[in-house]
C-alpha positions, 0 to 999 in steps of 0.5 A: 161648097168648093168652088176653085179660084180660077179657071185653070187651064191644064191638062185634064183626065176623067175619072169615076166617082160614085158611078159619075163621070167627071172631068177634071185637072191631071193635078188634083188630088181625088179629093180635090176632085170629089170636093168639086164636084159635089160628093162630100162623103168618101166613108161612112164610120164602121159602127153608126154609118156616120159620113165623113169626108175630107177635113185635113187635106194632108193626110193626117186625119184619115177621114177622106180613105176611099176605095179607089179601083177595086183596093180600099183605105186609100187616102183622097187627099194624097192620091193623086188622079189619073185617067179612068181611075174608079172612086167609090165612097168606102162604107164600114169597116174594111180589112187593113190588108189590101 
């Protein structure tokens, strides 16, 4: 699992993710922030319902979009979090228009 390698002493902001409160450093990404709370899945594939999650954490794979505040296909690696920001596992297809 993901464990950070030191306890950082920052900032932090809480967000939501999957209805779960978290707190966490103002610097991660949410991906980072997913990964260390437990929740491995940020989509699920549009034809099998596959789970996938973040692999790259560069935003290059596109396996970790989420929907973030109501607008989908966002990438968790490169978001950035900030205070209240609502994270939910996209699940299927989505429109590319946001």
């Amino acid at each position: 699992m993901f464990n950070r390698l030191h306890n950082i002493n920052e900032p932090t902001v809480t967000i939501t993710i999957e209805d779960q409160q978290i707190k966490v450093p103002a610097s991660d990404s949410v991906a980072a922030a997913m990964l260390a709370a437990g929740i491995v899945t940020a989509r699920t594939t549009p034809i099998s319902g596959a789970h996938r999650g973040p692999y790259c954490m560069m935003g290059t794979c596109f396996e970790c979009v989420v929907e973030i505040d109501g607008v989908p296909n966002q990438q968790a690696c490169q978001t950035q979090v900030r205070e209240g920001m609502n994270v939910t596992v996209q699940r299927g297809l989505r429109d590319i228009e946001s």
